[in-house]
N, C-alpha and C positions, 0 to 999 in steps of 0.2 A: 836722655829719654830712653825709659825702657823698650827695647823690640819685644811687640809683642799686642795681644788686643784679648779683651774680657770676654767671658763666651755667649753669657746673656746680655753686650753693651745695648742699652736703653731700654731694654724690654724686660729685666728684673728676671727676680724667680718667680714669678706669676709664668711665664713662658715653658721653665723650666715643668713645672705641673702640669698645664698646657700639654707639652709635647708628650709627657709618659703616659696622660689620659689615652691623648691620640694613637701613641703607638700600642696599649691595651688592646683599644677598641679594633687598631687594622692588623690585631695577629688573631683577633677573635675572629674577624671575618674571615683572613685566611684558611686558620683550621674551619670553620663553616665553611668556604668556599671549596676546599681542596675535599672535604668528605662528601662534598656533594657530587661532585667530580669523579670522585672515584666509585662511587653506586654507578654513574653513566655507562663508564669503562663498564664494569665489571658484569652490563647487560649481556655482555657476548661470553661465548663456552670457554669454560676453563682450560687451561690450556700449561703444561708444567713450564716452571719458568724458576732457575736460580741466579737469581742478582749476586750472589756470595761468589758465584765460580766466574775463576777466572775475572773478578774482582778488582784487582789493583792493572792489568791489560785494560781493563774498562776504563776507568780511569785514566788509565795514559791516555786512551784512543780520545778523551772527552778532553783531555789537557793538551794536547795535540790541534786535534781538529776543531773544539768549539772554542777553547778558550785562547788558545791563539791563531782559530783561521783556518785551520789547513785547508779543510773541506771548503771553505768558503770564499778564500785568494785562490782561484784558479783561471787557468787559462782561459780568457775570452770572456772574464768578470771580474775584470780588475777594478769596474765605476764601483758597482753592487758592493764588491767583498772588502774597500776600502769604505764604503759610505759606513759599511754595517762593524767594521773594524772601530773607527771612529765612533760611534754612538756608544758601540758595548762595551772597549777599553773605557772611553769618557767615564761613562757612569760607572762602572766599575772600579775608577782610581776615587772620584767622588762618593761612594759608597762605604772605601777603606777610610778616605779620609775623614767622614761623620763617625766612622768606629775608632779612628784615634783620638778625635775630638770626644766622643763619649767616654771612652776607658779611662784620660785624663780626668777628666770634667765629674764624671760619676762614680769613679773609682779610684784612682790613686789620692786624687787630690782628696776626696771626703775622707777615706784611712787611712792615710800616709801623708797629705799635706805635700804630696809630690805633685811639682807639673813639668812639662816638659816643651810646651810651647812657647817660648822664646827665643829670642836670640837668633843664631843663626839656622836653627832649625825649624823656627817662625817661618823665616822667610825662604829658604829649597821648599816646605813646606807649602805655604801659602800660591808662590811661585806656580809647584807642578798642579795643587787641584787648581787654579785658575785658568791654565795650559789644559789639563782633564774637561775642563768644563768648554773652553774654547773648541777642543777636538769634537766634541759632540754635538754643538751646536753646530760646527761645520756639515756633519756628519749628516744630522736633522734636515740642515738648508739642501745637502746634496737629494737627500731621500725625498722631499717635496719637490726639487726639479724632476725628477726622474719620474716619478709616480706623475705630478701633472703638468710639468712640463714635456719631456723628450716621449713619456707614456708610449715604452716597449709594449709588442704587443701581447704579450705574455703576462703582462698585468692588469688585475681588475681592481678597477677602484671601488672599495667600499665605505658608508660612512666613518666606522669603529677606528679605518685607517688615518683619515683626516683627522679624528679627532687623538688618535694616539697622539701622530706625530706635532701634533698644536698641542696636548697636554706635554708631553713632554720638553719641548720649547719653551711652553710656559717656565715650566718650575727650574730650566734653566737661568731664565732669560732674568725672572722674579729673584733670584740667586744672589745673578751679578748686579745688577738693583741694588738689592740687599746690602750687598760689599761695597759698593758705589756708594750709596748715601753715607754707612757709615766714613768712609774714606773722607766724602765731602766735609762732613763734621768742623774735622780740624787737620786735615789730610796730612800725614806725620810721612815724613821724607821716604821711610822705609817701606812704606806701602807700594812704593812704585813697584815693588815685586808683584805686588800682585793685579798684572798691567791692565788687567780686564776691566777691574773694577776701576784703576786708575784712571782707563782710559775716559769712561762713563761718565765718571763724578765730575765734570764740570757740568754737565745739566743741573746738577742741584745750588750751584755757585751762588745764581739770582735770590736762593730763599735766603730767610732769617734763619738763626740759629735752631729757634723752635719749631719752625717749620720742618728743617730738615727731619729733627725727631718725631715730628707727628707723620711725616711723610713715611720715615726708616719703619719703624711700627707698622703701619700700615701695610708697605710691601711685607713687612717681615711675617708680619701673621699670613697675608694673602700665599707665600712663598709656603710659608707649615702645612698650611692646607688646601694647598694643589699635591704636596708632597703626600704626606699622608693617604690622604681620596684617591691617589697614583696605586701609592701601597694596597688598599681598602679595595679598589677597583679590578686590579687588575688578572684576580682568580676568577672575575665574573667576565669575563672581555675574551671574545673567542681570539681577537687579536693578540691581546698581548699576554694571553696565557700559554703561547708558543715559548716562552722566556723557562717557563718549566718543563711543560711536553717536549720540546727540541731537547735542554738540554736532555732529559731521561733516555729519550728515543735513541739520540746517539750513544748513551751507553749499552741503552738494552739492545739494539739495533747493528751498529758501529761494530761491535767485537761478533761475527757471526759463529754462531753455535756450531752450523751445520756446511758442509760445505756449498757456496752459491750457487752451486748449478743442482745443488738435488730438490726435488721435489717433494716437499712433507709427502705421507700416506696418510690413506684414509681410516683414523685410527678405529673407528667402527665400524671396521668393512662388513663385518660378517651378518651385523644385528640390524645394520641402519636399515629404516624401513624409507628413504629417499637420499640420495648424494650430492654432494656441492651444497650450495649458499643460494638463496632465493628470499633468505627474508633479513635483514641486517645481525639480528642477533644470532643467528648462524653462523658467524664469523669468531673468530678466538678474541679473548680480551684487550689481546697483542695487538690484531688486527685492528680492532676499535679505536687503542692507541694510537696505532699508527695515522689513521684519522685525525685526532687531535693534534697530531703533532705537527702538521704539514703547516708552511708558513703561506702558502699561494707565493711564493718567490717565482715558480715556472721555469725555473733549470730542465726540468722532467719534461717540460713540455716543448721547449727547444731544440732538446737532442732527439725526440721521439720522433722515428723513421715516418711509424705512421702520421702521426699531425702533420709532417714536414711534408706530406705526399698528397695533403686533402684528402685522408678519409676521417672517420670519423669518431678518432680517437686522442684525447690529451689527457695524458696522464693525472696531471693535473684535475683538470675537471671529473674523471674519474672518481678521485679520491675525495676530490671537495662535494660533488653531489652524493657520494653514499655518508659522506660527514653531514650534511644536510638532512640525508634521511635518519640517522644515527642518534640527532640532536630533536627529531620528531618526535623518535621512539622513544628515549628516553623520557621525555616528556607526554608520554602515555599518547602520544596518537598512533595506532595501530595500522601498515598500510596491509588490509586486505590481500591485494593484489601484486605482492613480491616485486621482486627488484625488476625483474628483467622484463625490458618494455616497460616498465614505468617509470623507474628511477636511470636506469642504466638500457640502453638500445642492444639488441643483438650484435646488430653488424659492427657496435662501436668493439663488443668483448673478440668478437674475429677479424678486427684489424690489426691486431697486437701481433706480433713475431716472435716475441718471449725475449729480447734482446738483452734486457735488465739496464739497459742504458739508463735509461728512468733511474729504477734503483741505485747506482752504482755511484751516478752523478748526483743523488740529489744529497743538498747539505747534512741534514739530520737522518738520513739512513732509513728512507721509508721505501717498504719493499711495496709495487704494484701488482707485478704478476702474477704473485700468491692471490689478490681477491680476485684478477679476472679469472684463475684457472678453475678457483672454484664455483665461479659464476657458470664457466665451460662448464665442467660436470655437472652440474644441473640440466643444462641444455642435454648435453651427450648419455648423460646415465638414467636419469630421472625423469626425461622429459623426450628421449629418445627424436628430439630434434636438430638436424643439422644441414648442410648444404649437401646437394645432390655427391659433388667432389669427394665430400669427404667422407660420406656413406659409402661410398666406392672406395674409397681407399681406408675403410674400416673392413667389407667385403674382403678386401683385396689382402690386407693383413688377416685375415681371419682363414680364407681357406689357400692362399699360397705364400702365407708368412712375406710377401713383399710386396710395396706400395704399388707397385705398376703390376702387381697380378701373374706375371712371366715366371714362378716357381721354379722349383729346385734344379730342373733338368739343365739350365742356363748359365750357371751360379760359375761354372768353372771355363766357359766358354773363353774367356779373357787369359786364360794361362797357354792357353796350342803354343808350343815352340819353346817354354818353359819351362825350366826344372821346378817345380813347385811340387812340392809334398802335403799330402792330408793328413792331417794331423790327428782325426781316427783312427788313422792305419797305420802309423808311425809316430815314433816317441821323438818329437823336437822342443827344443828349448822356449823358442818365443814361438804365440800365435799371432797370427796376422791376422786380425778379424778386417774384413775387407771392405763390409758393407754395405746396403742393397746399390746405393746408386754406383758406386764403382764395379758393381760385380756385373752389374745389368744397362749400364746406361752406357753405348759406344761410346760417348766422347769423354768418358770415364772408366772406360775400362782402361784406358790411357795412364792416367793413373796407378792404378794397379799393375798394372805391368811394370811400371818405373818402378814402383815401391819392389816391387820381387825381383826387380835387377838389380838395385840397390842392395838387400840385404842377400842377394847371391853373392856379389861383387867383395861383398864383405866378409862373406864369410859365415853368417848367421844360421845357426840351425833352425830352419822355421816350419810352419808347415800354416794350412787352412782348412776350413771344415767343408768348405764346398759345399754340394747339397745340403750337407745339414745343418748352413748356418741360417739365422731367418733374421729379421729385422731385429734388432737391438729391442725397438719400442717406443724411442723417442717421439715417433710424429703420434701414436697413441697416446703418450700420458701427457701432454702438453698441447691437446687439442681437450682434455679432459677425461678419454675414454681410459679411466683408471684400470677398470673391471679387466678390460682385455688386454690392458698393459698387463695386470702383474701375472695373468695368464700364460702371455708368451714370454716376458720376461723369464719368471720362474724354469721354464722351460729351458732357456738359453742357460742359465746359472746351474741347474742340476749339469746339464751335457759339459759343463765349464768343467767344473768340478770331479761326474766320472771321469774326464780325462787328465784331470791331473791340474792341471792350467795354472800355471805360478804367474808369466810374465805374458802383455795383449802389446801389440802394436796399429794402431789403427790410425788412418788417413782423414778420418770424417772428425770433425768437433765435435757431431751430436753424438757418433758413438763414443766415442773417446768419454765425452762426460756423462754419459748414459753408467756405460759399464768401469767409471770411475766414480762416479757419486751416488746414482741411483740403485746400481746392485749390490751395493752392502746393505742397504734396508733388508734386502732378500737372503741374505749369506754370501752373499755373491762380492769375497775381498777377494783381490787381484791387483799385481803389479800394471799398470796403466801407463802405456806412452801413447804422444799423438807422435806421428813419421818424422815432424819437424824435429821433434826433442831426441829422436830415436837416433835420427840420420845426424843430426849435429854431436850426439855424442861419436857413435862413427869415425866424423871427420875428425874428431879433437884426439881418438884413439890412434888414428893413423892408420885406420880400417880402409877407408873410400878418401880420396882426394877428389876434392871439390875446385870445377876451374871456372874460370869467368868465360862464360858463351851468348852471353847477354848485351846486345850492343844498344846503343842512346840512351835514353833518361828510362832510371827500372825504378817503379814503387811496388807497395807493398802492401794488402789489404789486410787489415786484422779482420779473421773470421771472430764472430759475436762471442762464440762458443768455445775460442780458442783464447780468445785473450781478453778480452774484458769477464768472462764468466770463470776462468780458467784462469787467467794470471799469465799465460804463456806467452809475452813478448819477444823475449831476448833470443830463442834460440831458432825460430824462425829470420829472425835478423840480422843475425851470424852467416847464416848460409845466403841470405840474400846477397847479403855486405859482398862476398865472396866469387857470387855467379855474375856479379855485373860487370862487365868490362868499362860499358860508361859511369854516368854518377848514379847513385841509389838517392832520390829523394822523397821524403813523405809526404801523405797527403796532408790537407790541413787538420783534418778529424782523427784523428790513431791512437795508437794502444789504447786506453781506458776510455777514450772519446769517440773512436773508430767508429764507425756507420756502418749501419746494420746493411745486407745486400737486399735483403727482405723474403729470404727463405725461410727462416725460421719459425718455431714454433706452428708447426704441421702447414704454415702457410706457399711453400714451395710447392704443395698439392693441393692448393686451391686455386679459383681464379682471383686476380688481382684485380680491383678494379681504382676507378681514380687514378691519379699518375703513379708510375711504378718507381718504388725504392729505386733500385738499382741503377736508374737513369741519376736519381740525387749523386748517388755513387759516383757513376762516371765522368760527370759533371765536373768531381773534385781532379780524376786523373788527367783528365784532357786539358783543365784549367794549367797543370804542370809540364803540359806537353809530353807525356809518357807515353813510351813507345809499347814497353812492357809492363802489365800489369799483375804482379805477381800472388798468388794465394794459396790457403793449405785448408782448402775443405771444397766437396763436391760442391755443395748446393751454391758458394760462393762463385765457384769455376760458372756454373750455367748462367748463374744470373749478371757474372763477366758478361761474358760472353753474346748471349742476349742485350745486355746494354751497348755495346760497343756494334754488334748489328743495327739497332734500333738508331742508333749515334748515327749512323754510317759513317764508321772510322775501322771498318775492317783492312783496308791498305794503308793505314800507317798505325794500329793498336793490335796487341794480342792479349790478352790472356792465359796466364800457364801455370800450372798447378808447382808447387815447391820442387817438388817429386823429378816431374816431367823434366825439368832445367839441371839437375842431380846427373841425372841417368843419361841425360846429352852429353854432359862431360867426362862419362868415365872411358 
């Protein structure tokens, strides 16, 4: 008996015509589907964009993260990233295997009389897509427990979803049918390889021989055309045209152009006769993308500080209501009356911290922050509305260049008993840009003092500008107030520049990626360290010795802006490793996962309302029984600090800045 099986067994070349009709007609509706698509997109402002650069990096990062996982097997998604593993390998080996079946069948064998389906390659063959088809259906059965069974709350059921996952079930399920009946037939020993169907076909035992055939038929066309109507469908299906948005997203997306923490400009500052976004097609074509591309998965809306604190903000929903309104406009209904308050709530776009948690963590690479900030500019530039807070601490940056208003005469106050040098008035090597809250906030001038003992200790020729430094900018451009960001920015970067200024060391995250990402828009290139990076090289040079003065359990809080935005894990971790005398253990939430303290993005000078971040925060330390809770950014240190008050765990928790633990030991 030959191994091996006919590729039209009982349904002729009549099938064979059949199917090429069918596949005509669903690549006719694709290019109709996907051109129509692409007008949707293209509602929003052009925006430059080359897919060519950097090109085969894109690629990788998509052969990586989408095609086998990376992004999507992570920690504390192991149900999700295994269910979704199983469906897209499944189809995806059964995918190949209908193209070796065809290349065979439609191509060697018609002009060359070659085939290749036999024998022992029949059956590895047969074997793995039967295995392929098993995995997916697993995969299927896991994804409707999850969705309506266990129904995380991060998911919303809609119908297009019930009917995906039931369409695609089907045309598995009709498949192994398919293979089953024939098997049933006259079920040839060697079939056993292909156990799925083996397993099946004794259902069909009870027929006659003709039955079987009028049965095989039957499923068999039913199986074409689920298959097909899948293909035909699914450019029209806001569901499962994720299958091409995700993949894109994560190339266009995934490889980032620009560095993470900088903030586009306003490319029409000079002309625009209003700023920010208030009506969807204000948005860049990118942006619009990014819309389509979101899968409602709710990763984004797990990790975000704010939904996790009950205000009233999820990323998620976010992005799915201006895709809503996106999907209006496109379809010619006009909304009058802009986004904000109607589509999207004020207070939801100022509960955002700018954490980029959202971003960073969601699987296909969709940025958030970018549409609230420009939803903010509108509010802040164009519409000159904001909270009382942050009008005062626009005031406050406007006539004494610092958030709390207390001006230049104060700036140096933290040095008395210091050898510190102004870097105006003397030519040193590194500046220390120090930053409003360490310059001016007592339990951060603290801070600052370590950090200048530190680099005295060391050796470092340094100096700082004193009265003439003024706020970086950060809580301006990232509350939206562009206008006055590039204002005093520009300002900072000229006075950079007359003096010379090759290499910055700074203690703040936001400065740090302020006058690391945002001031080269301006001219403003500069060698950039944050303290942690500064002081670990230091210790490795043999500058500063680092001793353990830290007793009981020490963790270790990645600031938002230091390491998930910045990349800057290891060398803060180095020096912790080093100060502890008891164990260093992690929170549950860290490096790329770390939890925001909830200062960020201009929100450290507002009021907080609903439950406060920082409590989520300290929640996770107290959970490890930590004595020490270690960090490298001001706004971090207060909102410690503050939590562990509010805790009431001030007799057994501290709080201490990297710096602070440094400068004990030397």
């Amino acid at each position: 008996m030959e191994i091996g099986r006919e590729i039209f067994w009982n349904v002729g070349q009549a099938a064979r015509w059949i199917a090429y009709l069918l596949m005509v007609i669903s690549f006719v509706l694709i290019v109709y589907g996907i051109r129509k698509r692409y007008t949707m997109w293209r509602i929003g402002k052009p925006t430059p964009f080359s897919f060519t650069r950097t090109l085969w990096e894109r690629i990788g990062y998509f052969i990586k993260n989408g095609i086998f996982h990376g992004a999507i097997l992570r920690r504390r998604e192991t149900y999700p990233g295994l269910m979704h593993l199983l469906i897209f390998w499944g189809f995806l080996i059964l995918a190949a295997g209908s193209g070796v079946i065809a290349f065979q069948d439609d191509f060697l064998r018609l002009l060359f009389g070659i085939t290749y389906l036999h024998g022992d390659f029949y059956l590895i063959f047969s074997f793995i897509l039967d295995l392929a088809g098993l995995a997916a259906v697993v995969g299927l059965l896991m994804a409707v427990i999850r969705r309506y069974g266990t129904k995380p709350s991060r998911l919303d059921n809609k119908g297009e979803d019930l009917l995906a996952l039931m369409w695609i079930l089907a045309i598995l399920v009709t498949g192994f049918f398919v293979e089953a009946a024939r098997i049933a037939y006259d079920r040839p020993p060697y079939e056993v390889v292909s156990f799925v169907g083996w397993f099946i076909s004794p259902v069909f035992t009870g027929l006659s021989k003709e039955a079987i055939l009028t049965t095989h038929i039957i499923i068999y066309y039913t199986h074409m055309l689920l298959s097909f109507g899948f293909i035909a469908y699914f450019v029209f299906s806001n569901r499962l045209l994720h299958i091409v948005t995700s993949s894109l997203n994560m190339m266009f997306r995934g490889v980032e152009e620009a560095p993470r923490g900088a903030v586009a400009a306003i490319a029409d500052f000079e002309t625009a006769e209003e700023f920010g976004v208030n009506q969807i097609d204000g948005f860049t074509w990118r942006q619009i993308f990014d819309l389509d591309a979101c899968t409602r998965c709710g990763r984004c809306q797990d990790r975000c500080p704010a939904h996790l604190s009950n205000k009233p903000l999820s990323p998620k929903k976010l992005i799915q209501d201006l895709k809503e309104e996106w999907l209006r406009r496109a379809h010619g209904v006009k909304n009058e009356d802009g986004l904000l308050d109607k589509v999207i709530e004020e207070e939801t776009l100022w509960s955002c911290t700018a954490c980029l948690s959202c971003q960073v963590n969601c699987p296909v690479s969709i940025p958030t922050f970018d549409k609230t900030l420009e939803m903010r500019r509108f509010l802040t530039m164009t519409l000159s509305k904001m909270s009382p807070e942050v009008k005062l601490l626009y005031k406050n940056l406007q006539t004494r260049f610092d958030p709390y208003g207390m001006g230049k005469a104060q700036r140096l106050e933290w040095t008395e008993g210091l050898d510190v040098k102004k870097a105006t008035e003397a030519e040193v090597d590194v500046l220390y840009w120090v930053g409003c809250v360490a310059s001016l906030d007592d339990r951060n001038r603290k801070i600052a003092r370590s950090v200048a003992t530190i680099l005295n200790a060391a050796g470092v020729s340094f100096g700082v500008l004193g009265p003439d430094e003024k706020c970086c900018g950060d809580p301006l451009r990232r509350t939206g107030n562009e206008y006055q960001y590039q204002e005093l920015a520009q300002g900072n970067v000229d006075l950079l520049k007359e003096l010379g200024t090759k290499k910055i060391v700074t203690a703040c995250p936001h400065c740090y990626n302020t006058l690391k990402n945002d001031y080269p828009q301006l001219g403003g290139v500069f060698e950039v360290y944050h303290h942690t990076e500064f002081i670990s090289s230091l210790a490795r040079a043999g500058k500063i010795a680092i001793k353990p003065v830290l007793e009981g359990i020490t963790t270790y809080h990645d600031p938002c802006y230091l390491g998930r935005v910045n990349e800057v894990f290891d060398a803060p971790r180095r020096i912790v490793g080093r100060v502890a005398k008891g164990r260093f253990v992690e929170m549950p939430r860290n490096r790329k996962e770390g939890f925001c303290c909830g200062g960020g993005g201009g929100k450290i000078w507002m009021e907080e309302h609903h439950d406060r971040i920082c409590h989520l925060r300290m929640d996770e330390a107290i959970g490890i029984s930590a004595a020490t809770v270690v960090t490298a950014c001001p706004y971090c240190l207060i909102m410690m600090e503050d939590a562990i008050k509010d805790k009431e765990k001030s007799e057994s928790m501290r709080a201490l800045d990297i710096s602070e633990i440094v400068a004990r030991g030397l």
